[in-house]
C-alpha positions in Angstrom: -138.7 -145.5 -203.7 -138.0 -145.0 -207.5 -134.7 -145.2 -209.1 -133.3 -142.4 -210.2 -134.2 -141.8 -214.4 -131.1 -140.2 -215.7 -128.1 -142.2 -217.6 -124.9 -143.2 -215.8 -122.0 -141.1 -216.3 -118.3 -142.1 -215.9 -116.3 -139.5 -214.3 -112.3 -139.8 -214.6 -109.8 -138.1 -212.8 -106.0 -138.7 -212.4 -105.4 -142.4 -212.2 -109.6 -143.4 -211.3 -112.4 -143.5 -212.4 -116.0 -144.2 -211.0 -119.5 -144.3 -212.4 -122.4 -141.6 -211.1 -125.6 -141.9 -212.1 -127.4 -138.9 -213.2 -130.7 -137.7 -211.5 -131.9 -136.8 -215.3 -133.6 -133.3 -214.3 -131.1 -131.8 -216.8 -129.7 -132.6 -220.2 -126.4 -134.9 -219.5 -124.4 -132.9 -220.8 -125.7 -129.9 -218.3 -126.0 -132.4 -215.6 -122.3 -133.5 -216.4 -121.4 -129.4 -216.5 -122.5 -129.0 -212.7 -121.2 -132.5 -211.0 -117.9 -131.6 -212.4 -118.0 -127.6 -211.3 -118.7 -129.3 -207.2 -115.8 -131.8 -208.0 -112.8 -130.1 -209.0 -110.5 -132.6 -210.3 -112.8 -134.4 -212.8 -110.6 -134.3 -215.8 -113.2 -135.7 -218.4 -117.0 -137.2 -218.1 -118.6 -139.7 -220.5 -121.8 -141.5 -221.0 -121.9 -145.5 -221.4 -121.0 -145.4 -224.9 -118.3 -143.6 -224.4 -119.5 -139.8 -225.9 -117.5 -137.1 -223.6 -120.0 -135.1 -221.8 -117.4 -132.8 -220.5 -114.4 -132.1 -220.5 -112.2 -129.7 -218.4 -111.0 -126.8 -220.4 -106.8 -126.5 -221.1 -105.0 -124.6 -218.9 -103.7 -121.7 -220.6 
């Protein structure tokens, strides 16, 4: 079985956070775009080095 090839992403949502490692099919920042659209609630999403990925738009 091989690991997966894509970067670790930390996702963050109201008081948590928790790592998810990317599959790498995608950019990281698409990849990042369609974990948090299946997870409502993710507030931000970064990369290792701390680069936001994505963030969830204001409410207006």
């Amino acid at each position: 079985m091989t690991a997966p090839a894509g970067i670790t992403a930390i996702f963050f949502r109201e008081g948590m956070f928790y790592p998810v490692k990317f599959m790498g099919s995608k950019s990281p920042a698409d990849e990042a775009a369609d974990h948090a659209a299946l997870n409502p609630g993710t507030m931000r999403i970064e990369d290792t080095s701390g680069n936001v990925l994505w963030k969830k738009a204001l409410d207006s």
